[in-house]
C-alpha positions as CSV (number, residue, x, y, z in Angstrom):
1,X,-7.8,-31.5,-3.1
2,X,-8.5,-34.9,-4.6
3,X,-6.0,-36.9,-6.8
4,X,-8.4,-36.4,-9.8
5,X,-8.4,-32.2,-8.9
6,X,-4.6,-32.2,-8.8
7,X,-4.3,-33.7,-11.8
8,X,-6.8,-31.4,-13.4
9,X,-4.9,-28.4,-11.7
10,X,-1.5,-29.7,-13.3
11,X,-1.8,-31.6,-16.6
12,X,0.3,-30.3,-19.3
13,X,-2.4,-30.4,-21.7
14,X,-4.8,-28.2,-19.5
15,X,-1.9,-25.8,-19.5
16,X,-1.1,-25.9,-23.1
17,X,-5.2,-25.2,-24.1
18,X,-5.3,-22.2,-21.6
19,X,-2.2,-21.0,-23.3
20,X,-3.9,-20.8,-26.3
21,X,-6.7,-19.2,-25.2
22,X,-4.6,-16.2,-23.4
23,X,-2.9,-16.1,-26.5
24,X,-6.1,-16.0,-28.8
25,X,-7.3,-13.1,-26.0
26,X,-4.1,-11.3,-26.9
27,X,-4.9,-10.4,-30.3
28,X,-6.7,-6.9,-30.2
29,X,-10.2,-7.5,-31.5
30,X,-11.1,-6.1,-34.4
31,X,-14.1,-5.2,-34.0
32,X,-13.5,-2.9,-30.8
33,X,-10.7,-1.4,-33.5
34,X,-13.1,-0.6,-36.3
35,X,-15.4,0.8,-33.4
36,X,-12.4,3.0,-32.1
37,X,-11.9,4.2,-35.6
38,X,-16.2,5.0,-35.7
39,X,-16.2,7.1,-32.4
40,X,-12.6,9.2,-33.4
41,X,-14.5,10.5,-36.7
42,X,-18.3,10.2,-35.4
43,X,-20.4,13.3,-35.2
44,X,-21.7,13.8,-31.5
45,X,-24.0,11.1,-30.1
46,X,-28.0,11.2,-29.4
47,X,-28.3,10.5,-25.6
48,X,-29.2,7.0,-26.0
49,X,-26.9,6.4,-28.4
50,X,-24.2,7.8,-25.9
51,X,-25.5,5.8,-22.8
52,X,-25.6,2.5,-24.9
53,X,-22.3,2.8,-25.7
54,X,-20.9,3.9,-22.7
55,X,-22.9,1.4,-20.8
56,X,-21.3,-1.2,-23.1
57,X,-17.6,0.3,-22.3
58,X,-18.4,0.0,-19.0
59,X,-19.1,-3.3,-18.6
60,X,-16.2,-4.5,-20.9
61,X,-13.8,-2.3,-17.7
62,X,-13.9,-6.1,-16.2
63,X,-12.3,-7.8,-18.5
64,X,-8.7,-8.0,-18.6
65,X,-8.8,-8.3,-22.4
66,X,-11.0,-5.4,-23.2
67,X,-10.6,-3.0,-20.2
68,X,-7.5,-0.9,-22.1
69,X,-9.6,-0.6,-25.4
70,X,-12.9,0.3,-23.1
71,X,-10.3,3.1,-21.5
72,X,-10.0,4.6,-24.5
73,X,-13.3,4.3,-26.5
74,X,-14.7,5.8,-22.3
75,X,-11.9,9.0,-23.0
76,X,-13.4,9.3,-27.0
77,X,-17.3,9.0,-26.3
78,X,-16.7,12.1,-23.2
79,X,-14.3,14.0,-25.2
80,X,-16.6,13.8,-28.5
81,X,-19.8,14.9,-26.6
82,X,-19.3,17.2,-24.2
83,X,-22.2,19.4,-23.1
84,X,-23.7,20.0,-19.6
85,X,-27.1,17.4,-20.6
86,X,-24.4,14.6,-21.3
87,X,-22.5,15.0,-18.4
88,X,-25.8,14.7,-16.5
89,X,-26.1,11.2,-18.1
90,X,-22.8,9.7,-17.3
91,X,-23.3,10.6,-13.6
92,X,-26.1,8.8,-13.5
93,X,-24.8,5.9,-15.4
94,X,-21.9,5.7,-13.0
95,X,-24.7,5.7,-10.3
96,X,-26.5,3.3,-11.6
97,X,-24.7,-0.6,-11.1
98,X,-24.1,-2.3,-13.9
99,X,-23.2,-6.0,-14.3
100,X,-19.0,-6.4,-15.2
101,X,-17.9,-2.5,-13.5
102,X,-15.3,-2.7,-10.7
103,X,-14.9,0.2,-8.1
104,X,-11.2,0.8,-9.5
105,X,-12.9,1.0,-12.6
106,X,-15.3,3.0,-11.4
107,X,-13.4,6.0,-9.7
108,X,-11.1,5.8,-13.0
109,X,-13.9,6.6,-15.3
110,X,-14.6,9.7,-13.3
111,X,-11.1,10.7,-13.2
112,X,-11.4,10.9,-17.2
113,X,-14.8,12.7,-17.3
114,X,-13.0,15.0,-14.2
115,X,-10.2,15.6,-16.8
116,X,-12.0,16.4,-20.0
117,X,-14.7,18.6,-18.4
118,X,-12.4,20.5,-15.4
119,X,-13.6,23.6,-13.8
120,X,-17.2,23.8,-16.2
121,X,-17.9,20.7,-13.6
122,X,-20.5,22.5,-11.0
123,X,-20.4,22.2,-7.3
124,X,-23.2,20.0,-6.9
125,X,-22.0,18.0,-9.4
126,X,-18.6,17.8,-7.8
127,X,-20.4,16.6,-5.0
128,X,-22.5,13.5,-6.9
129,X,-19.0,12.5,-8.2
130,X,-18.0,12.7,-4.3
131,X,-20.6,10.7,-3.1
132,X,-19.9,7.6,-5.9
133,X,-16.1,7.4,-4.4
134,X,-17.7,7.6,-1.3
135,X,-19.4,4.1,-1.7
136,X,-15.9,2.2,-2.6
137,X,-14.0,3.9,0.4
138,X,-14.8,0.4,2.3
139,X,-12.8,-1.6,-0.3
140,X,-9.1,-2.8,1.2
141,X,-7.6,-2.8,-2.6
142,X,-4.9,-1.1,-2.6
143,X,-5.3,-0.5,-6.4
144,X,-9.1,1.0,-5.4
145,X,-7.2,3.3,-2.5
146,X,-4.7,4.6,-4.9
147,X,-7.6,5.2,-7.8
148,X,-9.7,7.1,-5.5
149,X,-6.6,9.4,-4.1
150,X,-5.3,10.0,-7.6
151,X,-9.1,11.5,-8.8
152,X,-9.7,13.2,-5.2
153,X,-6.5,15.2,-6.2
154,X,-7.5,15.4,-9.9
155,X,-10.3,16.9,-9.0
156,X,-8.7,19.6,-6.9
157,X,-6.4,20.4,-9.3
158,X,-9.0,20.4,-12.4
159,X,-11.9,22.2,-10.5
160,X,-12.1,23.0,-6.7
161,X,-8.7,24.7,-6.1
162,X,-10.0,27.9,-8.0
163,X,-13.0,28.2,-6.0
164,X,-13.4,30.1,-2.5
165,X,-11.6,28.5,0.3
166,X,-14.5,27.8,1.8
167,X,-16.1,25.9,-0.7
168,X,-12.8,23.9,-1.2
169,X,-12.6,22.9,2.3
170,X,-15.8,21.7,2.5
171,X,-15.5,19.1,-0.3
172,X,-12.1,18.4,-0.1
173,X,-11.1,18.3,3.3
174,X,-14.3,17.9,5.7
175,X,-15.9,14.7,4.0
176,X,-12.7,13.1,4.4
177,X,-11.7,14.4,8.3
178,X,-15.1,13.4,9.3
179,X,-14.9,9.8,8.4
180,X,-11.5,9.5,9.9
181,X,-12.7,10.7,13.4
182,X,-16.6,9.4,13.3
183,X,-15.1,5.9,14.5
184,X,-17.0,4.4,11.3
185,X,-15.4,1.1,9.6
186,X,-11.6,0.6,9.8
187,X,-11.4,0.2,6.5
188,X,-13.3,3.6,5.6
189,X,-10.9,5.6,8.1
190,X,-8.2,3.8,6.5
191,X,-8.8,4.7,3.0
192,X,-9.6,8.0,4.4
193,X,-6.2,8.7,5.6
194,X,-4.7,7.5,2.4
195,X,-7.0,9.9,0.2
196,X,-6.1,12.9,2.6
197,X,-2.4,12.1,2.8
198,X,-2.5,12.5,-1.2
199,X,-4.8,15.8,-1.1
200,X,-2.1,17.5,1.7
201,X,0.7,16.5,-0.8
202,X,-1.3,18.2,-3.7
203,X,-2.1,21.4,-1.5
204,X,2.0,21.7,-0.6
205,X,2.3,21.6,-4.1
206,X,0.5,23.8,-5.3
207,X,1.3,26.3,-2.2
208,X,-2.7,26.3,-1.1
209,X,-1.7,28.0,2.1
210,X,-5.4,29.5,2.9
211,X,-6.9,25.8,2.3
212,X,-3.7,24.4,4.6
213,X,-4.4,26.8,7.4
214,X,-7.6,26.9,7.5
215,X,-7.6,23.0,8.2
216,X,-4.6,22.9,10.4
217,X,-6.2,23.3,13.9
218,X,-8.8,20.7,12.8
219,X,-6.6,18.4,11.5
220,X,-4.2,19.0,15.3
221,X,-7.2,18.0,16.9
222,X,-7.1,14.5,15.5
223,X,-3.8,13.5,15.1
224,X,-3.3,14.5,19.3
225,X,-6.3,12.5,19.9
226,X,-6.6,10.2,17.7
227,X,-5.5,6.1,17.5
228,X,-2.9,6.2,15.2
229,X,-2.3,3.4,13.5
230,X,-2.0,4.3,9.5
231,X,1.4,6.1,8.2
232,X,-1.1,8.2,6.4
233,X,-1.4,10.4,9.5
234,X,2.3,10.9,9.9
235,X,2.3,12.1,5.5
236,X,-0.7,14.3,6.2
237,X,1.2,15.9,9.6
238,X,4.6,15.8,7.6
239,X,3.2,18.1,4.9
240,X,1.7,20.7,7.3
241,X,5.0,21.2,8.9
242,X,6.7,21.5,5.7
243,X,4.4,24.0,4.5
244,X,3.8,26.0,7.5
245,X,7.2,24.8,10.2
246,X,6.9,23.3,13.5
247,X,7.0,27.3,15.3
248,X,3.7,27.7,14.0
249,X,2.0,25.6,16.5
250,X,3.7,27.7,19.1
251,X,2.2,25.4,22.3
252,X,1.8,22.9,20.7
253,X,4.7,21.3,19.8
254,X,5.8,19.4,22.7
255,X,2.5,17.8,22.1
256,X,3.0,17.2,18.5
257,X,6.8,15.7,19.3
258,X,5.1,13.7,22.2
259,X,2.4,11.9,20.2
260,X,4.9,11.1,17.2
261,X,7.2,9.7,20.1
262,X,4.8,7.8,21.0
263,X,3.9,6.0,17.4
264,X,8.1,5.3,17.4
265,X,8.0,3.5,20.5
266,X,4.9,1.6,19.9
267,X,6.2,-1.7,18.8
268,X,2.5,-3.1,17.5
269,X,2.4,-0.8,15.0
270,X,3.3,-1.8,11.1
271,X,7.1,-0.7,10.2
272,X,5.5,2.0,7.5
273,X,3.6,3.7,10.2
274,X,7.1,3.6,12.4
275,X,9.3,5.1,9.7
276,X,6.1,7.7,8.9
277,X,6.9,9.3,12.5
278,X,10.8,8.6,12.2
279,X,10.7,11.0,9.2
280,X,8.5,13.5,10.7
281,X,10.7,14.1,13.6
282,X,13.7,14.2,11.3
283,X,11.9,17.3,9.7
284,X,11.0,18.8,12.6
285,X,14.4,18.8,14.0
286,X,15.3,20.4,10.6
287,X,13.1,23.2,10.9
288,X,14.4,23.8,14.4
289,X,17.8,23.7,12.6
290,X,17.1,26.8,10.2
291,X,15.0,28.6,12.1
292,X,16.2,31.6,14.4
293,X,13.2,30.5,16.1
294,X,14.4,29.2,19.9
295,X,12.4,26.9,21.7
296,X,13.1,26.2,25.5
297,X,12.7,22.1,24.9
298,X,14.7,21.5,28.4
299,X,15.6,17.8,28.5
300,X,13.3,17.2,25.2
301,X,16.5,16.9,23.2
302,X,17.9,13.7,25.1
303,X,14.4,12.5,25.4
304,X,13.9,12.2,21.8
305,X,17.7,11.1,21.3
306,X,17.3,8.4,23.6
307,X,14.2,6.9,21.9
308,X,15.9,7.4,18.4
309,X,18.9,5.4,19.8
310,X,16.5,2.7,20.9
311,X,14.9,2.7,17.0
312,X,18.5,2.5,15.1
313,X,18.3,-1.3,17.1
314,X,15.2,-2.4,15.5
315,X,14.6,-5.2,13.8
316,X,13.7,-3.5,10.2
317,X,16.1,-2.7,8.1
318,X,13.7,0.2,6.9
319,X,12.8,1.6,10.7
320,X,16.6,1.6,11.5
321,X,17.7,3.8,8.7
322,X,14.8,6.4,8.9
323,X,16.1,6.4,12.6
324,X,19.5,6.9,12.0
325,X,18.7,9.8,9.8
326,X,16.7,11.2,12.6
327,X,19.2,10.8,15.2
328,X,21.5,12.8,12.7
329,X,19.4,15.8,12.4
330,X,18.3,15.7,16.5
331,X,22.1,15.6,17.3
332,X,22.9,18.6,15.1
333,X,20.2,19.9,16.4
334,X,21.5,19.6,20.3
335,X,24.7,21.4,19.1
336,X,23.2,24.0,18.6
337,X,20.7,24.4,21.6
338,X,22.4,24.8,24.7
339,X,19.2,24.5,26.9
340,X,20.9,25.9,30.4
341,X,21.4,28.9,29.0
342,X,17.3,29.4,28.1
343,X,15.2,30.8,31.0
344,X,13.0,28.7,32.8
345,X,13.2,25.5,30.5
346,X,9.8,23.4,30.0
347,X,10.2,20.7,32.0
348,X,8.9,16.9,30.7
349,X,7.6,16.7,34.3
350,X,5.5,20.2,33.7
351,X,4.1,19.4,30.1
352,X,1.1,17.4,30.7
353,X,0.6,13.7,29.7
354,X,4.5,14.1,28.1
355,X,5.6,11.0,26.8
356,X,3.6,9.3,29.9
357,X,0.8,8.9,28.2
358,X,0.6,5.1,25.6
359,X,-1.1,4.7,22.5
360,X,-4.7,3.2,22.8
361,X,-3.0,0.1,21.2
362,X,-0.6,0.2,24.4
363,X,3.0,2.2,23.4
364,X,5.4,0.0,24.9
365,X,8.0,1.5,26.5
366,X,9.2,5.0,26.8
367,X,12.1,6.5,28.8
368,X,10.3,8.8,30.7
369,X,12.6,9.4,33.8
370,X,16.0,8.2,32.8
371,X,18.1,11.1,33.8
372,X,21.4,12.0,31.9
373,X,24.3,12.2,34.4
374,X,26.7,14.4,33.0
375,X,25.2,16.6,29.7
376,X,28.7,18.6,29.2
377,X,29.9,14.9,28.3
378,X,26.9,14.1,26.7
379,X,27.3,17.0,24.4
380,X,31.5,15.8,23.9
381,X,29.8,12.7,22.9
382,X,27.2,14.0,20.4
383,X,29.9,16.2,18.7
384,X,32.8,13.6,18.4
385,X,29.9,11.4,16.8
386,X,29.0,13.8,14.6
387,X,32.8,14.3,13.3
388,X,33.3,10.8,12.6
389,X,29.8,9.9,11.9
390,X,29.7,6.8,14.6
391,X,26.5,6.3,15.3
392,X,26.0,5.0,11.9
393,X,28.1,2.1,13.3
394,X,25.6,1.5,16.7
395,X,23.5,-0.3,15.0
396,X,23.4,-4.2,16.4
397,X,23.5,-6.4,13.2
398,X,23.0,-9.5,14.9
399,X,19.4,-9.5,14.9
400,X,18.4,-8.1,11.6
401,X,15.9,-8.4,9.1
402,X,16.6,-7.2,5.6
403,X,12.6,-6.6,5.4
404,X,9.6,-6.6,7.6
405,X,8.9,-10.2,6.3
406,X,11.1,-13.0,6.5
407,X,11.5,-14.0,3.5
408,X,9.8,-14.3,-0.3
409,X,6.6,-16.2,0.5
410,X,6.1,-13.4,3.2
411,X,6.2,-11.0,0.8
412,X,4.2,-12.8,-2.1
413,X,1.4,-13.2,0.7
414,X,1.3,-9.6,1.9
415,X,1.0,-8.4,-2.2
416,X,-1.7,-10.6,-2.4
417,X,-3.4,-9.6,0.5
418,X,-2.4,-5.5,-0.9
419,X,-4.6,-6.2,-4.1
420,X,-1.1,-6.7,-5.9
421,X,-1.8,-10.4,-7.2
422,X,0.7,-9.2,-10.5
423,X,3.7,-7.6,-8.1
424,X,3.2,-11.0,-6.0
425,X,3.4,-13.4,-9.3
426,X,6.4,-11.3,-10.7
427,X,8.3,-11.9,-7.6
428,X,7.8,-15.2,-7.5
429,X,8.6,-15.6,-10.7
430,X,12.1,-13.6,-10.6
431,X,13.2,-15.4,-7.4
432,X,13.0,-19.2,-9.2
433,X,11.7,-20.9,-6.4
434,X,9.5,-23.6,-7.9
435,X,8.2,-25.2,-4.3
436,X,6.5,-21.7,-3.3
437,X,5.1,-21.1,-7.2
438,X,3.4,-23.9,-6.8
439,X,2.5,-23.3,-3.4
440,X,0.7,-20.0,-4.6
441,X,-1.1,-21.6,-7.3
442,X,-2.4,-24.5,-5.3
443,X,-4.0,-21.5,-3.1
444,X,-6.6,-21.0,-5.9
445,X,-8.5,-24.1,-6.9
446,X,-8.9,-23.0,-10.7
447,X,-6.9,-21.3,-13.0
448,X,-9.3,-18.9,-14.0
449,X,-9.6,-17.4,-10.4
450,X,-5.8,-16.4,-11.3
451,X,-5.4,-15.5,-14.9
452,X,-8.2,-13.5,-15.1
453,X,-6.3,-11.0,-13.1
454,X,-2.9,-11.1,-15.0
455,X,-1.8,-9.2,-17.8
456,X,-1.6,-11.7,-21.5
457,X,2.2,-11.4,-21.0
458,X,2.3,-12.3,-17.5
459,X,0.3,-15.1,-17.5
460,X,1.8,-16.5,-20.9
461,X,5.6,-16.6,-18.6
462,X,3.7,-17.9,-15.7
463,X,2.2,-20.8,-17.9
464,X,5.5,-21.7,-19.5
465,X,7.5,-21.7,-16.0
466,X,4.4,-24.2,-15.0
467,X,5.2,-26.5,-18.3
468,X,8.8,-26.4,-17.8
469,X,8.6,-27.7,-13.7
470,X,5.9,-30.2,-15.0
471,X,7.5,-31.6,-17.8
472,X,10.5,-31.8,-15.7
473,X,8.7,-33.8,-13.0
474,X,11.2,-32.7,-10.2
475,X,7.8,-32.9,-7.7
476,X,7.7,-36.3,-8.1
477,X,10.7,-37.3,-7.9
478,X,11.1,-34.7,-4.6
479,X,8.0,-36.7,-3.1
480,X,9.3,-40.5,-3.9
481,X,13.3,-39.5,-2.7
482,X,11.0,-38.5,0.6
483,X,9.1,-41.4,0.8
484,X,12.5,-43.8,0.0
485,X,14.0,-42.2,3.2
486,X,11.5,-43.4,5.2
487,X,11.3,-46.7,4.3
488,X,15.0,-47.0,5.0
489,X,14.4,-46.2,8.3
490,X,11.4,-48.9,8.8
491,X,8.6,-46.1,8.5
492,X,7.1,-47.6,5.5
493,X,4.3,-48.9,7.4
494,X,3.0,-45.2,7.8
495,X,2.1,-45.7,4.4
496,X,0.5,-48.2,4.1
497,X,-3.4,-48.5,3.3
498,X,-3.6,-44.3,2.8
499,X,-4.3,-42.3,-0.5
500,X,-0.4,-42.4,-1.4
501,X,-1.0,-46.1,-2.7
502,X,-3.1,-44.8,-4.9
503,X,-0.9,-42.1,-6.1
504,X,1.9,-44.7,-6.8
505,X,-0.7,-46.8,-8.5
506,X,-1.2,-43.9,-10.8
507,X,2.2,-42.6,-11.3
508,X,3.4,-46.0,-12.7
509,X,1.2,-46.3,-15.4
510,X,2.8,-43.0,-16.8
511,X,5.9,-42.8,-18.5
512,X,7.5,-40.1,-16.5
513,X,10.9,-39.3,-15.1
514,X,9.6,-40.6,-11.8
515,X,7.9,-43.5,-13.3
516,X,11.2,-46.4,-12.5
517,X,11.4,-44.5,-9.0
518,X,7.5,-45.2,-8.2
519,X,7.6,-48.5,-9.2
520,X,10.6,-49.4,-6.8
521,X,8.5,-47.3,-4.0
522,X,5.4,-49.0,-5.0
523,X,6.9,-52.4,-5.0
524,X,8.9,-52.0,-1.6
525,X,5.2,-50.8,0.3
526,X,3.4,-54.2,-0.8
């Protein structure tokens, strides 16, 4: 960025117009109120009157200023003219691109008309509305990902869950299972996941067991064979076990507690994904809890122990205390298993591929073979923890850190990288630390590429924090102490004949705090 763009980027006055502007933008427009007032009283629209208008309300969903008014006069224009002719027309409106529309704007607009219609919506329609989503499932915004869940759900709830099970599987569940496992885009399986995580909370809900059964040898086929490497998997699995309990899957289950072992242990996986299997297991150990239902698990239980002890070390705050309640509920669990007394025990060795097999993304290490030596103390061990709740203590503090990232730029950078340019601002914002504000603003080399995408009242306190740091001119005065230390220690010549004599040049024809100090630099560099 040249001297001329910097300046630009920071001058007070720049600042001060744009704050006008947002402010200006703030005011509600009257125009889109007396409009708002037409629509609430109107009579039903002709057809083109409808799709001009809700054209125009589509396009004005872009606009930060407009998009809550164009939410609303969208809800009044489908609530007003409902019939099946209309509903025709705003599918293929939403099919049709139009200049200003966003995909979270998109899929929102369809939750309305999903809402205000519900089950007079027919299948085939259901299915057009499917196949729109279906186009922004390759978008990484999390905002998008969260739209599209919310209206897959909606329109379960409003339409499909009171049709045969059949039909309810199809649209809701196969669409979705087939893009996970076609080895299609990343992105697509990843939003996938998401969307079908959602649904299987809905369905446990709303205590759909036909639709829940009738997917779960499907779904068991997936998550066993499957790359895991999204939490969403570990939700979707988490709500079939709460609905229908780990004794279900009958042989299965040392297959199910192998995989999830294996997403614990796997070290290159994101700490969400880790703490997704950490609570699945501490639910499944639950279930063994309550259940009368005795499973011969062998040396499963110090397995699994083992490996949990191994996660209350991590280096997550988050990972070590879904582990620690995991170890809990396992070591409960061994009190009341006593495995030598259950015939013929599985063996680890007998169970095929059990926890030998890695992840496709490589595992990392599992304790496979480690033998116990001496279980009767093992158990004395488990229960005296229990009593006095140890093992809360085990954990090595040493080497901690209070959140997967290191610290507040981390964080701002992976909101902005989420979609979650707002959550990132407010954080910098609340933590006061000037250097990486600016830092985040210099990544953009405009303000509109920023502003456009805050709420009025956010972006009215990020411009006034900007005024305050500028008027108080604490950069330049950071920059010149820097540049004074290393002159005292004979490095002045670094400076010499480089863009910073220009800057100095500039700085002293201000009248700033830092002016006095630029001058001495300056003069001290000739």
């Amino acid at each position: 960025m040249s001297l001329e763009e910097f300046d630009a980027f920071t001058s007070l006055k720049a600042l001060r117009d744009l704050k006008k502007q947002i402010e200006a933008k703030a005011q509600i427009d009257q125009k889109s109120k007396a409009a708002l007032q037409y629509i609430q009283k109107a009579q039903p629209l002709s057809q083109y009157d409808l799709r001009i208008q809700f054209q125009h309300w589509l396009a004005k969903l872009g606009d930060l200023s407009t998009k809550q008014i164009a939410y609303t006069n969208i809800f009044q224009l489908v609530q007003q003219n409902q019939s099946q002719p209309n509903l025709q027309l705003l599918i293929t409106c939403l099919q049709t691109p139009i200049n200003g529309k966003g995909s979270e704007s998109i899929i929102k607009t369809i939750n309305i008309i999903v809402g205000i219609y519900g089950d007079t919506i027919s299948v085939t329609d259901i299915y057009k509305f499917i196949e729109i989503m279906l186009k922004y499932f390759n978008d990484s915004n999390n905002n998008v990902q969260m739209a599209i869940s919310e209206c897959w759900s909606n329109i379960y709830i409003k339409n499909i869950s009171k049709k045969p099970v059949q039909q309810r599987v199809l649209l809701m569940y196969s669409t979705l299972s087939q893009l996970i496992g076609s080895g299609g885009s990343r992105q697509t399986q990843e939003t996938a996941t998401i969307v079908l995580s959602q649904l299987f909370e809905t369905l446990t809900t709303a205590q759909d067991l036909s639709f829940i059964k009738d997917v779960v040898k499907d779904y068991l086929g997936i998550y066993l064979k499957q790359q895991i490497d999204h939490s969403g998997f570990y939700t979707i699995m988490f709500y079939i076990l709460k609905t229908l309990q780990i004794q279900s899957f009958t042989s299965q289950q040392i297959q199910v507690i192998d995989k999830t072992l294996q997403g614990i242990n796997n070290q290159k996986l994101n700490y969400r994904t880790r703490v997704g299997a950490l609570n699945l297991m501490k639910l499944i150990a639950t279930q063994y809890q309550n259940s009368n239902f005795k499973i011969a698990l062998g040396n499963l239980h110090e397995q699994v122990i083992i490996v949990l002890e191994d996660s209350t070390r991590d280096r997550v705050i988050a990972v070590q205390n879904a582990a620690r309640t995991a170890l809990k509920e396992w070591m409960r669990l061994k009190l009341q298993v006593d495995c030598e007394l259950i015939p013929n025990p599985v063996s680890l060795d007998q169970s095929p591929g059990f926890l030998k097999k890695q992840s496709g993304s490589g595992g990392g290490q599992v304790y496979v073979n480690q033998k116990i030596s001496n279980q009767q103390q093992f158990k004395q061990d488990i229960k005296q923890a229990l009593i006095e709740d140890q093992f809360e203590n085990t954990v090595d503090y040493s080497n901690i850190v209070h959140e997967p990232n290191l610290n507040v730029w981390q964080k701002a950078m992976r909101l902005q990288q989420d979609g979650l340019l707002e959550d990132a601002v407010e954080l910098l914002l609340h933590e006061g630390d000037d250097l990486y504000l600016i830092r985040f603003l210099m990544s953009y080399k405009n303000y509109s590429q920023l502003f456009d995408h805050l709420q009025n009242s956010l972006a009215l306190r990020l411009i006034d924090t900007l005024i305050l740091i500028l008027e108080s001119d604490f950069l330049n005065i950071l920059c010149l102490d820097f540049i004074q230390q290393f002159i005292d220690c004979g490095l002045g010549d670094w400076f010499k004949d480089t863009d910073f004599t220009d800057y100095l040049e500039y700085n002293t024809e201000q009248n700033l705090p830092s002016t006095p100090l630029c001058k001495k630099v300056r003069d001290q560099l000739k």
